[in-house]
N, C-alpha and C positions, 0 to 999 in steps of 0.2 A: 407793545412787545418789541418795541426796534430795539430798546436794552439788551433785550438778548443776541439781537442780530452784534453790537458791539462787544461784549462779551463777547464772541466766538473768535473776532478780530483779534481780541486783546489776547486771549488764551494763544491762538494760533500764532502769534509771533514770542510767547513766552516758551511755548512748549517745547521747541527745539535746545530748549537749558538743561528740559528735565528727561530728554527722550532718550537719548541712548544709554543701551547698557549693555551692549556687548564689551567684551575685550580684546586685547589688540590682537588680530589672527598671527597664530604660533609660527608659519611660515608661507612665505610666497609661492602661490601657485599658479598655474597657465589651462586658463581657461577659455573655451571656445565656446561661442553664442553662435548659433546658425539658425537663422531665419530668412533661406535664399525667396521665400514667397511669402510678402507679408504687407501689408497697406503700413501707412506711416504711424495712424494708431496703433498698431501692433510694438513698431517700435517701439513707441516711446514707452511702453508698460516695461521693454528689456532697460531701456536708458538707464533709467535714476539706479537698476540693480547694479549694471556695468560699471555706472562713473562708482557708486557705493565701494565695488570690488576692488576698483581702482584705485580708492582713497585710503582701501587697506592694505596697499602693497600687493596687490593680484596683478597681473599680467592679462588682460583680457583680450582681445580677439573676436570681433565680429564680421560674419557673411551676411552679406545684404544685399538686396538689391534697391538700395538707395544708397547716395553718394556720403560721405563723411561728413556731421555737423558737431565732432566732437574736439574740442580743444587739449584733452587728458593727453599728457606724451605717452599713457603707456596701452592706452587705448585705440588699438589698428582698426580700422571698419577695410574689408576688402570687398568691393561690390562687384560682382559676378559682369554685370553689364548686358545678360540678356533679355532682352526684351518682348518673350513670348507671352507675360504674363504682368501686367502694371495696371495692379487693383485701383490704385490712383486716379486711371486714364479711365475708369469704366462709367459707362453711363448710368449711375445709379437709378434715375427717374426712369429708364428704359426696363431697367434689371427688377423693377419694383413689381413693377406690372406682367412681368414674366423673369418666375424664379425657374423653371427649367431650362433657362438660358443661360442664366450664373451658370449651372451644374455644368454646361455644356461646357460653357470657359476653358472649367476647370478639367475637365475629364478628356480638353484639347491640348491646353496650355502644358498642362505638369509632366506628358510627356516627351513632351517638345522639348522640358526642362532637363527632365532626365537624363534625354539622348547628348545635351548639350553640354551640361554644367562641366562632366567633370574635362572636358576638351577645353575650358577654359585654365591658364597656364598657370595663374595664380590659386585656382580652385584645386587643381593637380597639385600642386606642390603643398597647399595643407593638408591635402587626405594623407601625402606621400609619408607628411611628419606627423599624422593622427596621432601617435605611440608618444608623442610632444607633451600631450595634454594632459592630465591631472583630470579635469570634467568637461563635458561639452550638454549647454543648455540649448533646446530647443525649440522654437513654437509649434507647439504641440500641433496643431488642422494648418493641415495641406501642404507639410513638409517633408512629405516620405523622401523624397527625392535625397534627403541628406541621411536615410539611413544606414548608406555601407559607411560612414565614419564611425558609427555609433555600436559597429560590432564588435564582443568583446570588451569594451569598453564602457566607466561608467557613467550615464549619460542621465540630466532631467529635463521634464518638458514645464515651460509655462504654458499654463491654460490662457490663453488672452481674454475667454470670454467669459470666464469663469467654469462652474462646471461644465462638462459638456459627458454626456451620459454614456457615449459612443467610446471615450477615453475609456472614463470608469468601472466600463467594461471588462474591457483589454486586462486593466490592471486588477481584477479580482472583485469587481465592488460593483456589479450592474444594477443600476436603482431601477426599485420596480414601477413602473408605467400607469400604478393603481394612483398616486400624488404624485411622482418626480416632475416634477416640469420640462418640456423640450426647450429645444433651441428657438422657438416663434412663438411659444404662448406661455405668460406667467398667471397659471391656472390657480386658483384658489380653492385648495382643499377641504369639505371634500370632493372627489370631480364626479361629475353626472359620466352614465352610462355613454355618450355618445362624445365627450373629452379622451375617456377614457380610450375609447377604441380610436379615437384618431389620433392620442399619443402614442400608444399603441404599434399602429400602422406608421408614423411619422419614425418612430424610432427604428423599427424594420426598415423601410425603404431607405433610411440615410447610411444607416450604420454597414447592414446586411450587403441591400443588392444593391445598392449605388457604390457606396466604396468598398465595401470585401468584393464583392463580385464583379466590379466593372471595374471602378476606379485605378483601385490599388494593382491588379493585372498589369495594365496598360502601361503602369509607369516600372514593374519587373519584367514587362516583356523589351524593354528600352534599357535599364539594367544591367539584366542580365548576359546581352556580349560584352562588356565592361569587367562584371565581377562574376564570372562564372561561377564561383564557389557561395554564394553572397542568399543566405538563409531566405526564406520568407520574411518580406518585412513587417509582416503582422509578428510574426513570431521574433524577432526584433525588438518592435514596441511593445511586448510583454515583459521584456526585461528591464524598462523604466525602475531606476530606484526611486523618484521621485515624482511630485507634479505641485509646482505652486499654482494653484487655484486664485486665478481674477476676480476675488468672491468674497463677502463675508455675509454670517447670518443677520447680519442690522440690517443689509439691504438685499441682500438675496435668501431663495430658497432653503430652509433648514433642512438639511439633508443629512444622509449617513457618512461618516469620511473616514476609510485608513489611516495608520499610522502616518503612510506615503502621500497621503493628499491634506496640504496648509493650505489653507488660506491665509492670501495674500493680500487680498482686495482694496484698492487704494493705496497702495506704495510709491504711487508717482505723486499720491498728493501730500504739501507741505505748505507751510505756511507761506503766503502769496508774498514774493518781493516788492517794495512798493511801486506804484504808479506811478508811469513819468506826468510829469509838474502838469502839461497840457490836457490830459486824457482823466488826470487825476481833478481839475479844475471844471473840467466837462461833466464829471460828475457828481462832482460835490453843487456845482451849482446849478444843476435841476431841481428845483423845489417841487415836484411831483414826482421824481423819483427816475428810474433812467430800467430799461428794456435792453436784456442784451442780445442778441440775435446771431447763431450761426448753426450751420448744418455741418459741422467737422471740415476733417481733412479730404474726405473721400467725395464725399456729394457735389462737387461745382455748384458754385452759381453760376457759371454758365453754362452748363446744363438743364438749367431751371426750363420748365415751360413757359410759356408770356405770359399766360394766365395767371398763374401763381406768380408774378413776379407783380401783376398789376393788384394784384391782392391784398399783398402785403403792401405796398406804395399806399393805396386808399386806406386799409386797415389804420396804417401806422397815422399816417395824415387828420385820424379821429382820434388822436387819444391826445392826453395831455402832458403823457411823461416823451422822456429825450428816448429815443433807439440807437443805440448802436448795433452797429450788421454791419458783418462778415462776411465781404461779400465781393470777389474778384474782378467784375467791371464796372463801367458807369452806371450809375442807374440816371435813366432819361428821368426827365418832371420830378426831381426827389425832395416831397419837402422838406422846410427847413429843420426839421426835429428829430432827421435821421442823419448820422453819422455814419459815413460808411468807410470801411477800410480792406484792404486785401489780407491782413495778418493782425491779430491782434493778442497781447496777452490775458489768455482767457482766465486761468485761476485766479490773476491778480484784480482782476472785472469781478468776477465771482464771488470774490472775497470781501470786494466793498459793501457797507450795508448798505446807501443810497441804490443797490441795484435791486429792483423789485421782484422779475421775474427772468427765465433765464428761457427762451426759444430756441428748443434744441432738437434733432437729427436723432434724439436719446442712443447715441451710442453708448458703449461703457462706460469709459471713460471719462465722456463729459459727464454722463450722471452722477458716476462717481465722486468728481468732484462740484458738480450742484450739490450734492448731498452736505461732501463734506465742510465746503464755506457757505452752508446753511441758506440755499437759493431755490427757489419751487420753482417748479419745471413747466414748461407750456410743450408737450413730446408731439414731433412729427414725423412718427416711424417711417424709413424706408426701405431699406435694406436686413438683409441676415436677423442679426439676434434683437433690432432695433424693435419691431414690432413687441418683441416678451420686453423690454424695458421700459416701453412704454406702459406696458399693462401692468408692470410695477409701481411704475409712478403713479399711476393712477388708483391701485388696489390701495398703496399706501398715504394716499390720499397725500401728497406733496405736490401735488400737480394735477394738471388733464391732459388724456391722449387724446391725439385726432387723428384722424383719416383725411388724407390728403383728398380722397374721393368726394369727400362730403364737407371739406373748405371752400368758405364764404365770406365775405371783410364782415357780415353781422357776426355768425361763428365767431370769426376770431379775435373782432373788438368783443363780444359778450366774453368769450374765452379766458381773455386777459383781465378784463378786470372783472370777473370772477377771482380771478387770484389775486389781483391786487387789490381790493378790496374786503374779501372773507378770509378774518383770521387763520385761520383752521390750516392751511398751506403752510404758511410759516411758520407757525407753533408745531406742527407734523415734521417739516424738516430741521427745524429748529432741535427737536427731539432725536429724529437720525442720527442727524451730525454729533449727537452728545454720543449715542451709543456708537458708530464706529471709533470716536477716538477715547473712548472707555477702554482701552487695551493694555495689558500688562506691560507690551512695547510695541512700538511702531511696526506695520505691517513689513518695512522694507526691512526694519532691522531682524525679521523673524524669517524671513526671507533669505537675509546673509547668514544665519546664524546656522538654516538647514542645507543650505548651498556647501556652504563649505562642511558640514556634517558627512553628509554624503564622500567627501572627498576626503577627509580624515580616516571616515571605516570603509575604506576602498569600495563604495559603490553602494557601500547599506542595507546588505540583503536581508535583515533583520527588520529591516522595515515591509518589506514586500509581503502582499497576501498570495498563501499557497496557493489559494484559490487561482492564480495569475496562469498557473504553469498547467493546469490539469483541464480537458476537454471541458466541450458545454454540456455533454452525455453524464462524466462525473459530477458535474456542480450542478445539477438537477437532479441527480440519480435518477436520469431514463431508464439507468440498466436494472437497476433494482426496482423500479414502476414496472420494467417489461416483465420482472421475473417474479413480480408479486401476480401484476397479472395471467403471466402464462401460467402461477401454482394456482391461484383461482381459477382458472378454465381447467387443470387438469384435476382439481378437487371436484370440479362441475359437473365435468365426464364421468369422473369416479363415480361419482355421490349418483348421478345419471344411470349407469348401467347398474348402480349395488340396489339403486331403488325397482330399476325394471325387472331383474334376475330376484327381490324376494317380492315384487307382484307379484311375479312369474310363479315362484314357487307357492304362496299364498292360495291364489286365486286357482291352481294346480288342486292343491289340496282341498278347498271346497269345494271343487266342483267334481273332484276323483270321490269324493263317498256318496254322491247319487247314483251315478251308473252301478256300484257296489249294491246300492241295497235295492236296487231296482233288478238284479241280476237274480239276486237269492229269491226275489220274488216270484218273479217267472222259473225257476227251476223248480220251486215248490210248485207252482202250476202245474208244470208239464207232470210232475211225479202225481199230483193229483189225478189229472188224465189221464195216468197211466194205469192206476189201480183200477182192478174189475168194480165191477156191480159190488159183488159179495161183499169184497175190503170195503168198497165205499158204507154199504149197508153197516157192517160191523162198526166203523168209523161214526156213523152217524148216531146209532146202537150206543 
């Protein structure tokens, strides 16, 4: 089957002949991208849209808090430069093992952000020139904080994670919890009794009392001396005309979607530029085949515990193909058949076919592009939505998940060459990669197409479900449950007293003609007793 791994190559570097087909946007517009709280993956899902924007004459404009790696002249990145909150710096392997600690982070940091952001002079002066902008894109989780630019104004969010149910919400389309998938488990329908209630309960606690009720407060009550006039920003994020979705059905959840929510999913991935000479030599001439190894942007290797670091050393040390790893410091004793770098380009790794299996962190991102340059997954969830993308990889049989819990160098030599030995992985991904790039057009160009849509019909409320604007009382009809059942209890009552009152009368009436003829009986008695002898005689006579 490697044919088909070069097939994918060969299409991939043809296809950008055949791909676009938009045309050339009718006028320049000044667009603002705000992502003041966002890891480096997140970025990079905004990147490829922004430089896209930029290649058509757009004026773009990004908030960040990371520093500028954009060459475009018309492309400003302004990085805020506070540092209450740098997902980057977090200890994932720490955060893994206690997710109420993330929560805590966030429900410390964001309003620390709040209080702070707009006192920054550069952040000051673009809210001052909001009225500037044409559209302003946002990362949809954990960016309330840039809601007063977004009032009045029309505004979309990218989903980074893909769907996220708690959004979908908001905008009119709450998926119901009997199959939707959360954010930590990709559940395979249909789901048992005991899935079901802890999606269920996962989706109350995140959406409800963690951020409607804790979260989101905290960072209005930081706000609100600022923008005294300044809405609910729930009610705010109801008036999204948009949401590009980090998602499609080849590799995620088939679910229900508004006009308002595209999928976008794999926009940053394209056809891999080639290999430099040396890295590209390193793999071509592995005759067993070459292992690529990294946990993202976010997870440090040095972070790693020892244990897991002597792990993978022994693991890798038994096998017979080349390792490359992603991996920020020395490694002590590293045999000779690991490669290790601080930065590497990953898609263009991905993309080669001599690369067998791909050791990943299963973020989005990187899955997405395993998928897409046709590479099976060995997932070692840690964090966030990592854990459901692992159980994707694995439901779709492109790979296996593991549990860091239950890693062992046998585990993880058996692991790998499971994969690299049984067909089945790479004919499964092999298969993916056909259907995400089975598309009328590229995800990114469908992307620009609705971006600037939005901003063409001032905001697109033609897109928006009514559903968006109306309580959660109307979009269940409580009211009408409450008044079906209060006319059922008052027919209940009714029907209750109409039956007691012709008991009443019923049971009145048979038992009122006893006493009746028991009455005339005894009167004729007494009149008996009353006649002499004689009458009686005569009577008898």
């Amino acid at each position: 089957m490697k044919y088909l791994r070069v097939l994918a190559v060969i299409l991939s570097v043809v296809a950008p002949c055949v791909r676009s087909s938009l045309p050339p946007a009718e006028k320049s517009y000044n667009i603002l991208m705000l992502l003041p709280v966002a890891s480096k993956s997140h970025r990079n899902v905004f990147t490829p849209l922004a430089k896209a924007l930029d290649a058509r004459g757009h004026k773009v404009v990004m908030l960040s808090n990371h520093p500028s790696t954009f060459k475009q002249s018309n492309i400003t990145i302004i990085n805020h430069g506070l540092t209450d909150f740098n997902i980057d710096e977090m200890n994932m392997f720490e955060a893994r093992t206690n997710p109420s600690a993330g929560r805590k982070i966030f429900t410390t940091a964001l309003p620390a952000i709040a209080e702070k952001l707009y006192h920054v002079p550069e952040v000051l002066d673009l809210y001052q020139r909001r009225k500037e902008f044409d559209l302003f894109i946002v990362n949809h989780m954990f960016n309330e904080v840039v809601y007063p630019f977004v009032e009045d104004m029309p505004f979309i969010f990218i989903s980074t994670i893909g769907m996220d149910p708690r959004q979908s919400a908001y905008m009119g389309n709450p998926l119901p919890t009997s199959y939707a998938g959360n954010m930590v488990h990709d559940w395979i329908p249909p789901l048992t009794i005991t899935q079901r209630m802890y999606n269920t309960f996962q989706q109350i606690s995140y959406a409800f009392i963690w951020r409607h009720w804790q979260m989101v407060p905290l960072i209005e009550e930081k706000l609100q001396p600022q923008f005294p006039s300044l809405p609910p920003l729930l009610d705010l994020e109801r008036n999204v005309s948009l949401s590009l979705l980090n998602s499609h059905f080849s590799f995620s959840q088939t679910l229900p979607l508004l006009p308002s929510q595209v999928e976008v999913g794999a926009m940053h991935c394209q056809p891999a530029p080639p290999l430099q000479q040396e890295l590209r030599n390193i793999i071509e001439e592995s005759p067993k085949g070459v292992i690529y190894f990294s946990l993202g942007s976010v997870a440090k290797g040095t972070t790693m515990p020892e244990k897991y670091k002597n792990i993978f050393v022994e693991a890798f040390e038994r096998l017979d193909q080349k390792v490359i790893w992603k991996f920020e410091e020395k490694i002590s004793n590293m045999p000779g058949n690991i490669l290790r770098a601080k930065w590497l380009p990953q898609q263009s790794i991905l993309a080669h076919p001599n690369v067998l299996v791909f050791i990943s962190h299963a973020g989005l991102l990187s899955t997405q592009e395993a998928i897409y340059h046709g590479t099976p997954v060995l997932a070692l969830p840690i964090f966030a939505d990592q854990p459901r993308n692992g159980e994707m990889i694995s439901n779709a049989g492109i790979g296996l998940n593991l549990l860091w819990e239950d890693l062992t160098v046998d585990l993880l030599v058996d692991s790998l060459n499971e994969i690299i030995h049984n067909r089945k992985y790479q004919d499964n991904v092999n298969k993916m990669s056909a259907a995400i790039k089975d598309q009328p057009e590229h995800p990114l160009d469908r992307a620009i197409f609705w971006t600037e849509y939005v901003i063409r019909h001032k905001g697109a409320p033609q897109l928006r479900s009514p559903a968006a604007q109306i309580s959660w009382i109307n979009f269940l009809n409580l009211d009408i449950l409450v008044l079906a059942h209060l006319a059922l209890y008052v027919i209940y009552k009714l029907m209750k007293v109409l039956l007691k009152v012709t008991m009443k009368i019923l049971l009145g009436i048979l038992f009122s003609n006893k006493p009746q003829v028991t009455k005339l009986e005894n009167i004729k008695e007494n009149e008996d007793e009353g006649d002499s002898e004689e009458e009686q005689k005569k009577k008898e006579d």
